[in-house]
N, C-alpha and C positions, 0 to 999 in steps of 0.2 A: 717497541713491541708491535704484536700487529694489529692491526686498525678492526675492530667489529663493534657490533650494536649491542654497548653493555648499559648506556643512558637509557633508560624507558621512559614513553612522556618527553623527549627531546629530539629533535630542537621545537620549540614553541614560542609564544608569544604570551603576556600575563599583564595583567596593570595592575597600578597602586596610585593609592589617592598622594597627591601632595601634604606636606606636612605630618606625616603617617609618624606615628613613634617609633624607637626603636623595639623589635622582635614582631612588630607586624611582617603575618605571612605572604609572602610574594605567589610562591608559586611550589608544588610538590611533584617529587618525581620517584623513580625506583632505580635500583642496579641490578640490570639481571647478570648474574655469575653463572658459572657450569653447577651442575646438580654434585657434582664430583666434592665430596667430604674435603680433600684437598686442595681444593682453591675458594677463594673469597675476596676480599677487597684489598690490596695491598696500599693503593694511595686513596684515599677519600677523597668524594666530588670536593676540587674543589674551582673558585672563580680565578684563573691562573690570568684571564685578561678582560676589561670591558672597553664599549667603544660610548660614550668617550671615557677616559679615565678616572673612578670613584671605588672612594674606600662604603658607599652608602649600603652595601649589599652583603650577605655573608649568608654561610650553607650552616645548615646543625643539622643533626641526625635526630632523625625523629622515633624511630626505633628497624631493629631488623635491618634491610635493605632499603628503608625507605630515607628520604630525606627533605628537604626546606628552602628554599631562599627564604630570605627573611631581611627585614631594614635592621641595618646597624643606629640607623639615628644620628650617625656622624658622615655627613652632615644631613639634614632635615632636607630632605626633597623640596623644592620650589620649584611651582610651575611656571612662575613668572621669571624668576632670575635663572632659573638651573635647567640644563637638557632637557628634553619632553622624552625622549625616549633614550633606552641604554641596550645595548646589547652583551649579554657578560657572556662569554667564554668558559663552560666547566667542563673540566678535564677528571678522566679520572683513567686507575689502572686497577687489573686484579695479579692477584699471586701468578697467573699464569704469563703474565708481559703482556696481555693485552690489552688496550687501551682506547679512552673511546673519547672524542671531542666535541659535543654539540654546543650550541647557541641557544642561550634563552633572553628573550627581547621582552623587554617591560618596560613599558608604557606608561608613564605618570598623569595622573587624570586632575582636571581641572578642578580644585574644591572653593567654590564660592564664600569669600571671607569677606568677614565685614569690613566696612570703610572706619579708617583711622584717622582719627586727627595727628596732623603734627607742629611740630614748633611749639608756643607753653602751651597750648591747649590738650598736647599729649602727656605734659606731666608734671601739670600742677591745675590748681584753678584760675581763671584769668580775671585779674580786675580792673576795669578799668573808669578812669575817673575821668567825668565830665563837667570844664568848668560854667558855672550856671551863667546864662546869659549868651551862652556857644551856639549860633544859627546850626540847624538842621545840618549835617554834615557826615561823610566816611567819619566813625569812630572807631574801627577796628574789622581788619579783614580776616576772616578763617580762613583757617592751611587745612583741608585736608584731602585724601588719597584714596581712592579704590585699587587694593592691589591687584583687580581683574582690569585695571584702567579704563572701570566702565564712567560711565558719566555721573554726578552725586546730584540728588535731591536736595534743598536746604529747608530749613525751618524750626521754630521758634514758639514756644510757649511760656510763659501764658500769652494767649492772643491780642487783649486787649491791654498792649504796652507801647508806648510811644516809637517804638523801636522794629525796623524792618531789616532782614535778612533778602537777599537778592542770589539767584541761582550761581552768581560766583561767589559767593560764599561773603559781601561785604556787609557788615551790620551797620546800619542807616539812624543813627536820631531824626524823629517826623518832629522836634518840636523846639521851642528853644525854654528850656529849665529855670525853674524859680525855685531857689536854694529856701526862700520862706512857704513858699504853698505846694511844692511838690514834693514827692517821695524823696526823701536821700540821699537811696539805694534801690537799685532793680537787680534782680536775679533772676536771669533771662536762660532758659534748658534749650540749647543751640542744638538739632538731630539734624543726622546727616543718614541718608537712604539712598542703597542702589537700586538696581531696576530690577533685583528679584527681593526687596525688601527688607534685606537686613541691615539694620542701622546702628547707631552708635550716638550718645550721645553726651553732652557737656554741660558745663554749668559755666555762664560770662556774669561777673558780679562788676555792677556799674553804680558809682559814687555818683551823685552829683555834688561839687566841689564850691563851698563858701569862698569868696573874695575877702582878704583883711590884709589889713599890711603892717602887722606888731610881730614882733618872733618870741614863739611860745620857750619856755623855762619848764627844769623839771623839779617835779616835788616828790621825787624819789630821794631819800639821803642814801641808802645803803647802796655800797658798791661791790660787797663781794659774796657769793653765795657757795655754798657746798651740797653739792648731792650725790647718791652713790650711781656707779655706773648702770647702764642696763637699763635704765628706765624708759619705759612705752613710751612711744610718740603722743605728743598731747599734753605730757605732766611738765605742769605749771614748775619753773623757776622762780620768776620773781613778778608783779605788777608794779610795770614803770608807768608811774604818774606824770603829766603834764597841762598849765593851763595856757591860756592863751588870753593878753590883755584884750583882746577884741570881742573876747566873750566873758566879759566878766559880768554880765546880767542872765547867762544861758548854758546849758551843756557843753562842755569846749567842743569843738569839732576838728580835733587834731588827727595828724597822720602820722604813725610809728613806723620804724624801718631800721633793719638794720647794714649799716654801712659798709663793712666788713665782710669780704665771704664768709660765708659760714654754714657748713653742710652740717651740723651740731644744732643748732635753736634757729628758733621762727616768732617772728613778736607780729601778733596781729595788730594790723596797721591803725586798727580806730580804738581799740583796746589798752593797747600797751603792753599785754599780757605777753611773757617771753615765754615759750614753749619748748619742749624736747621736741626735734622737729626730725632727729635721724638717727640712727644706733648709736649711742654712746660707750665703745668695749675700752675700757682701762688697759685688758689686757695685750693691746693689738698699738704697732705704734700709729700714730708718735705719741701717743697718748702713757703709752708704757714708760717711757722717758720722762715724760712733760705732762704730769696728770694736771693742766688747768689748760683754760680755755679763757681768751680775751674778745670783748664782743661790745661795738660802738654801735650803741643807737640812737639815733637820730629821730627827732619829732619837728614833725611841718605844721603850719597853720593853713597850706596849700600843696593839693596832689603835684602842683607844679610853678614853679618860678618863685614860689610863696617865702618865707621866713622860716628857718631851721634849727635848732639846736642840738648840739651831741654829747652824748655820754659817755665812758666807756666801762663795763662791767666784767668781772671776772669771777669766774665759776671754777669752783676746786672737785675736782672728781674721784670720789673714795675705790678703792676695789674691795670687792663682795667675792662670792666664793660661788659663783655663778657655773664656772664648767668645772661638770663631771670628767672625771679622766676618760679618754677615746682612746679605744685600742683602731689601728690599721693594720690588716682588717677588722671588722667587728664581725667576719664569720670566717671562722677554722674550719678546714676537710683535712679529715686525718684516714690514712689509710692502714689495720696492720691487721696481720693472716691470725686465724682462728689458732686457738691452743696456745697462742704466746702464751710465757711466764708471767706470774706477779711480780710487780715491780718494773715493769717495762717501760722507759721512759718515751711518751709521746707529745708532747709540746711546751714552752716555755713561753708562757703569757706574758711576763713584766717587758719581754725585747716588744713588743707590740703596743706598748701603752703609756701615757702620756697626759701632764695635767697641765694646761695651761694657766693657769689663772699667775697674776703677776706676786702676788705677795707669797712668800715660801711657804707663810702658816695654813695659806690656801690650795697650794698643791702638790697634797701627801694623800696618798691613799692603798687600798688595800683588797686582795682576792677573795671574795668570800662566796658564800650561798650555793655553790656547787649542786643541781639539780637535774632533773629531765629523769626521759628513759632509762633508766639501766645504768643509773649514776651510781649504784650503788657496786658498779663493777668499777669505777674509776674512784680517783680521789686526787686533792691537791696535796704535793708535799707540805707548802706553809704558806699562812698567807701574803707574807711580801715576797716570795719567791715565784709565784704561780707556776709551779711544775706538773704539770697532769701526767699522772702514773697510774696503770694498769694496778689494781688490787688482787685477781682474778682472773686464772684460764679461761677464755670463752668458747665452748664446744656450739654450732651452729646445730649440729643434728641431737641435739640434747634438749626434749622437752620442754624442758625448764626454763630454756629462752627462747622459745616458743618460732623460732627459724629465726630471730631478728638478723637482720644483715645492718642496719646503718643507727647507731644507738646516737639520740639528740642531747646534746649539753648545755644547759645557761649556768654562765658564773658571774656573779656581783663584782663590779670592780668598783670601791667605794672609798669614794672621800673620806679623811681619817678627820677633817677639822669643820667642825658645825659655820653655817654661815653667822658671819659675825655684825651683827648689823648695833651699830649706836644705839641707845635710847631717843639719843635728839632727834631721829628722825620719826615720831608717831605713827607716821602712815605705813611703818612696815613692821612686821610681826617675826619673831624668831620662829625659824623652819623644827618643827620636834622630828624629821627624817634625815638621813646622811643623802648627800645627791650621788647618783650611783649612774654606772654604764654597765648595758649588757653586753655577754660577749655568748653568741651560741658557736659550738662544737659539735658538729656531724664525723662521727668516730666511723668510720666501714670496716665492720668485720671481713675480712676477704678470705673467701672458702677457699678450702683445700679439698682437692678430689681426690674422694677418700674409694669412692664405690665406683664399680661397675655398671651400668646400665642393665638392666631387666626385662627379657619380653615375659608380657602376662601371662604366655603361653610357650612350651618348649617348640611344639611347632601347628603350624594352620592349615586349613584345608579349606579351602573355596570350589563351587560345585560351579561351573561356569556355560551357558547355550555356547553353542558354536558361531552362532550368529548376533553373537552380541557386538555395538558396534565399536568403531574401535574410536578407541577415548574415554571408554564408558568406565565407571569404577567398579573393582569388582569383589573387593575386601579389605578391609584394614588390618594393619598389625600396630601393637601398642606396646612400648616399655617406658618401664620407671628407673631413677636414677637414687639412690636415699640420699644422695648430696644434700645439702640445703645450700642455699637454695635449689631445688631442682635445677641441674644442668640442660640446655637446651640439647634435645638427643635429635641429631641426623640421620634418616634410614636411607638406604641404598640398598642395591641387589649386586649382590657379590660374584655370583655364581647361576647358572641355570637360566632358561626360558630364550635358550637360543636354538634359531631353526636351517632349514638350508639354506633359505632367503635372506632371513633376519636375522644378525648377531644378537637384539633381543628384544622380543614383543613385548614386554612387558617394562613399566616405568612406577616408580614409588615416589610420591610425594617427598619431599628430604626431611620436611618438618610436621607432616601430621600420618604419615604412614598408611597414605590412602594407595593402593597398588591399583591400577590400571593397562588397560590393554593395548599398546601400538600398531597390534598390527591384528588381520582378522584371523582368526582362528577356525583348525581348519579340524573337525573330528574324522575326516578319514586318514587326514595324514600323522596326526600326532593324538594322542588321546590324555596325556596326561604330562603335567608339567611341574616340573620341579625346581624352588629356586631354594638360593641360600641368602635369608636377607639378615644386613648390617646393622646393628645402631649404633651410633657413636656418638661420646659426651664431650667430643673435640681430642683426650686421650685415651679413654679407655674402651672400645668397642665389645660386643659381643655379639651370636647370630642366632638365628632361629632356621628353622625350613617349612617354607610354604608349598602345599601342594595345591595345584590347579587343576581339577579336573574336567576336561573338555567335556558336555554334553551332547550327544545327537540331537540333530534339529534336519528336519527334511529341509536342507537346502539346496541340493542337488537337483538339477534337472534332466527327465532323460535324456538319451543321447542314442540319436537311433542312426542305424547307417543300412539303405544309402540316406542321404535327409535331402537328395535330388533325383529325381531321374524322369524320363524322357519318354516316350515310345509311341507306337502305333500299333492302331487293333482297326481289325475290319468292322462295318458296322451290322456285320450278318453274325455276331459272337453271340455264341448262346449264351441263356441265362445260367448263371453260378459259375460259369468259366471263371479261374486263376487269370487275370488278366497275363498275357506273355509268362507266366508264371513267376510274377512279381511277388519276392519275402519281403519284407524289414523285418530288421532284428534291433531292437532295443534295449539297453544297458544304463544304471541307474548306481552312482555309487554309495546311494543312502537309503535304497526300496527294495522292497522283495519283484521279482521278478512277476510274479503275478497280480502286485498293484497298478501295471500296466492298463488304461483304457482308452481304445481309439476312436476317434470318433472324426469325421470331416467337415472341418470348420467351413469353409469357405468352396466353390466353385463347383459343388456337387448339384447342375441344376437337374431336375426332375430324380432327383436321387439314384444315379443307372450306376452307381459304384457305393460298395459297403467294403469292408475288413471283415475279415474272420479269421480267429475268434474276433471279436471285439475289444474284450477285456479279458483278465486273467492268465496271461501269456507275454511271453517278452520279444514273438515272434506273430507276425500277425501277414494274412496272405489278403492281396487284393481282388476281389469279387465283381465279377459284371451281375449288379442286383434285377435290373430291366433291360428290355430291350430299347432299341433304339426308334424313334419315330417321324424321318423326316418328311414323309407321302402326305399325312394330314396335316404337317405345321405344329406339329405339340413339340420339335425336338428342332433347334436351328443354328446351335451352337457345334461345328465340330471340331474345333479346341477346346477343353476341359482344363484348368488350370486350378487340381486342387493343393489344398491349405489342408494339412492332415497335423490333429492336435495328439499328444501322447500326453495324461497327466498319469501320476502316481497314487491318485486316491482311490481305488478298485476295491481294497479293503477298508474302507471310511466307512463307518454308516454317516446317513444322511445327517446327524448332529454334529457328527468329528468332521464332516465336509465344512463348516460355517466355525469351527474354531483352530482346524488345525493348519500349518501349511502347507500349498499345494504349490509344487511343480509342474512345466506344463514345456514339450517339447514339441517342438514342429519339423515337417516333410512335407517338401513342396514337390508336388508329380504334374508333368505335362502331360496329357492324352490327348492325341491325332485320331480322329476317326475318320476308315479309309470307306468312301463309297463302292458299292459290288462291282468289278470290272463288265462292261456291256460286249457280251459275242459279237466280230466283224462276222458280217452275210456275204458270201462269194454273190456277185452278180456281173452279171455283161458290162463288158466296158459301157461309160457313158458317161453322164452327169443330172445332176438334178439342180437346178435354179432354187437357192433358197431366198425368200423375201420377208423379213420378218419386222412388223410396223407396233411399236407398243410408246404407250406413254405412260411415262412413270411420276408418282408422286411420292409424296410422306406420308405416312399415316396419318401424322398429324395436321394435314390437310383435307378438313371434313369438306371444304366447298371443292375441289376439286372433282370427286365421281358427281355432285348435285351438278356441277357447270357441266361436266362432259354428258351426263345424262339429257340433260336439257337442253343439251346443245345437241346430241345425235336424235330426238324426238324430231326437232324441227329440223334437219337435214334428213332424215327420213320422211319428214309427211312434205318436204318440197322436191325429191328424188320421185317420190308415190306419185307428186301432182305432173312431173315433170314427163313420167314413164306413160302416165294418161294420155297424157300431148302424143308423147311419140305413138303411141298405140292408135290412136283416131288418124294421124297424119296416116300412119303405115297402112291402116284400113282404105284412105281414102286415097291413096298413091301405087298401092299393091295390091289390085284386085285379084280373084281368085284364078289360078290356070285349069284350063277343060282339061280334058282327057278324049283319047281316039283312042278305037279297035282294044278297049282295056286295059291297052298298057299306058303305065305311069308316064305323064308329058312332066317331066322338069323341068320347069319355069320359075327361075327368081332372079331376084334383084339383089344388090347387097345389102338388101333390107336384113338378109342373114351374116349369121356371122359362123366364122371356121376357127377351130379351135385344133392347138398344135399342143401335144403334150411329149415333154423333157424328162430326161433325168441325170442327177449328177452324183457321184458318190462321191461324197464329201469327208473329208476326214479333220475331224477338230481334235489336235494337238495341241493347243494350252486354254489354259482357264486363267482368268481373273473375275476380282468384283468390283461388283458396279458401284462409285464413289456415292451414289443419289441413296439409291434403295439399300445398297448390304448385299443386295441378292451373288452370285456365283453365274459368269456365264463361259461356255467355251468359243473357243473362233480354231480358226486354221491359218496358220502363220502366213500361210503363202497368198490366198486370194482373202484373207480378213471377213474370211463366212463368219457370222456367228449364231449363236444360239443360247439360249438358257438353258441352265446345266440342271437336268434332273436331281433331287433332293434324293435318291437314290444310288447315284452312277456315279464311278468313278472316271478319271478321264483318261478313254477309250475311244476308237474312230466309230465314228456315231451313224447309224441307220440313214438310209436318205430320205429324201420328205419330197412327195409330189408337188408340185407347183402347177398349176393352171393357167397360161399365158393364152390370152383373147387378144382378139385383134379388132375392131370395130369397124363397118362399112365406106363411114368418112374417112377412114384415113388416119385418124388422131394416133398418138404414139402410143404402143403399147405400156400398159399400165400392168402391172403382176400385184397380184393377190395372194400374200403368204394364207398357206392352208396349215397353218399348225394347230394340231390340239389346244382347249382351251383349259388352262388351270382344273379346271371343275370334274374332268372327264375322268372316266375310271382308268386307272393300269390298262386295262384289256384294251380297253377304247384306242390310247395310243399306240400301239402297235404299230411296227414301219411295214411296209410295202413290201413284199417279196419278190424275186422274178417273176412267178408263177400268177401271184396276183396283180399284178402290175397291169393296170389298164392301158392301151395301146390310144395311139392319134385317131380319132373319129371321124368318118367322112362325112362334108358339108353336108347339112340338109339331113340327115339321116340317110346316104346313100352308102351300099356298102363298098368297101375299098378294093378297087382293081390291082391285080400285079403291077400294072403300070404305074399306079397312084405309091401303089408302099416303097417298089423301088426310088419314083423321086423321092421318096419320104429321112430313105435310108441314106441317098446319098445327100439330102441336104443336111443330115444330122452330122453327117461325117465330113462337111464343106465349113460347118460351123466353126470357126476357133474358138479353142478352149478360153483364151483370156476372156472372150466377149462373154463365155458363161459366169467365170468367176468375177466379171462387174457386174452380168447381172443376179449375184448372189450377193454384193455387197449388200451391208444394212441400211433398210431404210429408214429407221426409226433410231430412239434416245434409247442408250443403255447405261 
């Protein structure tokens, strides 16, 4: 068949204690089968192999599908002599060929038992005789055993006895014995303990033994006794007398025995007295043959080498009427179907029954007493026949016998001949009852299915959310069968609760008719569900129909399109503009179109974007709410990455917001904000020297502007002290020049300095930003100008910027001073240079400029190379 997982709970591991009886529980497990009315268990679990091989194990059903390991008892688990662990092999199959084989492994656990003696001290009492005048010596070594072969404790009460035990178990005489001044007899309680304390213990009976050398004679005459069989261990036979010439002034102190095996009597050895020592059955041989018994006793005047005499005695053994007839079995199971005929024959008790006893007046006997349950529906034909025969129809669905299915029987099977006991024997009394055996009789009514199965209802209707989960229960259906016993009724879905996806969402319990959900349920695609459910009594089904009705549950979420998109807006958009005249349309398959409300979760900083409407629409337009602000610093983001939320609760009031559920759709929009492009200014060819010196920090370095501050305090007031210096030299190096006839005498030193003014028109073609600050600055690819990018401007070839190049009188290298505006300045303030306003190169001194002077002027601007301007435009400073 084919292989699948119908064992549940296997394969595993279990234990059980050693020596466990039989029907201790090992270990439980289940069979799962198909849900399908037609199939079920065709082979029952069973143990097909174990490792190692034992009959000790066996399965029972314990009801339904479930089932048992359990000990057989044959044989008794030991943990000491037998495997510690098994692993059994159950197998099983259903109707459908499938089949399924695990392993279950059990473990037999170690059960701590007491230590046993062995040799006589396990089965009888031990006595042993010590002859008087015997030095201190080994008188008798114990045998006994820990079946955990732990190590044994020895010891000995009462304590104050001449007599020591030693941890191997030898018993010690500490004394040597005086047959006149010492005890007799000692009876010494020998215990033996393991090391978790459970012990066991004995009794050693110790003679001390008279010396004589006469051989004792008996003064018994009689030699033959009669008793009836069966008699209790203990009951006296006969008292054998004996004296001994050695003690004719005193007690004899003889020793009795008898010679002869003899599993029948026991003669106590200082006594005489012969006892019933083991079951005596007349009717069992050889006793059945040969009712007498021969038995030589023998009397000592010493436990050993001493002087002896023998007797021999014979005991006649009567038979008594001791067993009851025994039927095999002594309990009947009878099985027969409801509504048989009277007179139906169902068992014959006499093939089953038996009287042992030996004499024939003793074993006759007879059926009588016929009782129990519902005995009054049976009867015996006679009583030496024992026939049991139906009296009566039995209707199982008939009041009257109130459903019974298994009706209980005792019948007397009784001795016909009274126990015959002699007069000669007093001590036993005539029985005034017959001895009898019971026999019970368990009759099973076995039903006939009579009826159909019943639903309580012709059919159901379950109201179900759409959002119930799936697994969940969602109604019962119930039928009854009027069988009696009620038949176990199976439900199944026959018909119905199949979808485009699913062959079928829905599942019913087989045996309690709980119907549940498989798959989720969807109320816009299906709104109502129809099945046709089964029950069946094994033969007779019938069906009902259930209806399911899908509930609305807002589980739907909008769904807006686009739910992405992308673009650019200039940052001069008026206020209320439709951004690029961006819609979203939104679509809900469980809301009204007006429970739409938008709102922007996330990236809306300074709030410069809204939706309108807001809510109440399923179409919603995006709005420039503010303008944009990046000249004061209030706006510095110009990516915009919102999070736009659409929920469905528009028509909620604020109570049904907090219990009802809400759906909640998202649109992610990227917005680019483009800076105003800045006008190129037509000017005369030429160039301008940019120089621009900035040091940048983090905001979050507050000692940074404190160091620079304090660091340009004192580089200014040593510039101040320094310009002081020069200012006194200059005075005292540069005296003043006269003048003649009025006109200006031009007289200097290079005490002065000549100042040379450029210009470059610079065109910044890319923007990046600076890793340190965040800020935005542009450059020009080719000579690597750069500049900070106005928080306004887009990037456009940028105005040029005057630079002021000085040259000092010693010589030193020219140094350039960017003149760019300072953050702080208004709009107006920065304004670039025009042709018109463009200041020209100033002659030295304040002298005004000759033809001669501008021409060199012109053609040294025009001698100049261009690279040497675009170095000296590179950056001086950290961007």
């Amino acid at each position: 068949g084919r292989r699948t997982q119908l064992l549940k709970g296997l394969p595993a591991t279990s234990t059980v204690e050693e020596n466990a009886a039989a029907g201790v529980s090992v270990y439980t497990f289940n069979v799962t089968v198909s849900p399908l009315p037609s199939e079920g268990v065709a082979t029952l679990p069973t143990i097909v192999n174990s490792n190692p091989l034992t009959e000790a194990f066996a399965i029972e059903a314990i009801g339904g599908l479930e089932y048992r390991v359990v000990t057989t008892g044959n044989p008794v688990l030991d943990y000491e002599t037998m495997p510690r662990s098994f692993d059994l092999q159950i197998f099983v199959e259903d109707t459908a060929g499938r089949t399924d084989l695990n392993i279950l492994t059990v473990h037999v656990i170690d059960k701590n038992e007491r230590p046993v003696f062995r040799g006589n001290m396990a089965i009888q009492t031990v006595t042993i005789y010590v002859l008087e005048g015997t030095p201190p010596a080994l008188i008798y070594q114990v045998d006994a055993a820990d079946p955990e072969n732990a190590e044994l404790k020895y010891s000995l009460l009462p304590a104050p006895v001449p007599f020591l035990v030693l941890e191997s178990g030898a018993i010690f005489s500490l004394k040597e014995f005086d047959y006149e001044k010492d005890p007799h007899w000692y009876f010494l309680n020998i215990t033996i303990t393991d090391p978790d304390g459970l012990n066991s213990t004995k009794t050693v009976n110790i003679n001390i033994i008279n010396i004589n050398d006469e051989r004792p004679y008996f003064t018994t005459k009689q030699r033959i006794y009669r008793i009836p069989e069966e008699q209790s261990p203990g009951t006296v036979v006969a008292n054998i007398t004996a004296e001994d010439p050695d003690d004719e002034d005193s007690h004899s102190r003889l020793f009795y025995s008898i010679q002869s095996f003899d599993r029948y009597f026991s003669i106590n050895p200082l006594t005489g007295v012969l006892q019933v020592a083991g079951r005596i059955n007349r009717d069992a041989l050889p006793l059945r043959l040969h009712p007498n018994i021969s038995v030589i006793v023998q009397v000592e005047d010493s436990p050993s080498g001493g002087h002896a005499s023998e007797m021999e005695i014979t005991i006649l053994i009567d038979d008594i009427n001791d067993n009851p007839p025994e039927c095999n079995p002594s309990t009947f199971r009878e099985e027969t179907k409801e509504n048989m005929t009277a007179g139906t024959f169902l068992l014959g008790l006499r093939n089953y029954c038996k009287d042992i006893d030996a004499d024939p007046s003793n074993n006759q006997f007879s059926f009588t007493g016929l009782s129990g349950f519902g005995s009054n529906n049976f009867a015996l034909e006679s009583t030496e026949s024992g026939r049991l025969v139906m009296t009566e129809s039995i209707d199982l669905e008939n009041p009257a016998n109130l459903g019974v299915e298994v009706y209980s029987l005792t019948v007397r099977v009784q001795d016909i001949a009274f126990p015959n006991y002699s007069s000669k024997y007093p001590f036993y009394t005539a029985f005034d009852i017959f001895l009898c055996y019971m026999i019970y009789i368990y009759i099973r009514i076995k039903p006939v299915n009579e009826f159909s199965p019943v639903f309580s209802n012709l059919s159901y209707e379950f109201n179900v959310p759409e959002i119930t989960k799936v697994g969940s229960s969602i109604g019962r259906v119930n039928a009854r069968d009027k069988d009696w016993p009620p038949s176990v009724i199976i439900y199944s879905i026959v018909a119905g609760g199949s979808t485009r996806d699913y062959t079928n969402i829905f599942w019913i319990s087989p045996t309690e008719g709980d119907v549940k959900i498989l798959a989720r349920l969807d109320y816009e695609t299906t709104q109502k569900h129809i099945l046709t459910v089964q029950a069946s009594d094994q033969e007779k089904t019938t069906t009902a129909s259930v209806t399911i009705n899908v509930l609305e549950v807002n589980d739907e979420e909008p769904v807006c399109s686009p739910n992405f998109y992308s673009f650019q807006i200039p940052v001069s958009l008026a206020i209320g503009t439709n951004i690029n005249g961006f819609r979203i349309e939104c679509r809900d398959r469980d809301s009204d179109p007006r429970s739409f409300r938008y709102f922007i979760n996330e990236g809306n900083v300074n709030n410069h974007f809204t939706f309108s409407p807001s809510a109440g629409s399923n179409t919603s337009r995006l709005i420039l709410a503010s303008r944009f602000d990046y000249e004061s610093g209030l706006d510095t983001n110009w990516i915009y990455r919102l999070h736009v939320y659409i929920t469905d609760d528009n028509l909620l009031s604020a109570r049904d917001k907090i219990t009802r559920l809400i759906k909640t759709g998202t649109v992610t929009l990227s917005i680019r904000v483009i800076p105003n492009p800045t006008t190129v200014i037509a000017t005369m060819p030429g160039f301008t020297v940019v120089t621009k010196k900035e040091n940048l920090y983090s905001d979050s370095a507050w000692y940074v502007p404190f160091i620079i501050t304090l660091g340009s305090l004192l580089l200014l007031g040593l510039l101040g002290y320094l310009a002081f210096l020069l200012a006194t030299w200059v005075r005292t190096r540069c005296p003043p020049a006269g003048k003649a006839d009025g006109t200006p005498l031009i007289h200097f030193t290079f005490c002065l300095s000549s100042q040379t003014m450029t210009k470059l028109n610079t065109v910044f073609d890319g923007e990046a930003r600076d890793p340190v600050t965040g800020k935005m600055y542009e450059f020009n690819t080719r000579s690597g100008a750069r500049r900070w990018k106005k928080s306004n401007e887009p990037l456009q070839p940028a105005p040029t910027v005057q630079v002021m190049s000085s040259a000092t009188d010693n010589g030193d290298r020219g140094t350039q001073r960017a003149e760019a505006p300072s953050k702080k300045e208004a709009p107006e303030k920065r304004k670039e240079p025009t042709a018109e306003t463009k200041p020209t190169v100033k002659p030295s001194a304040g002298q005004p400029e000759t033809p001669g002077q501008e021409e060199l002027r012109l053609q040294k601007q025009k001698e100049e190379p261009e690279d040497r301007a675009l170095s000296s435009s590179a950056p001086q400073g950290r961007y």
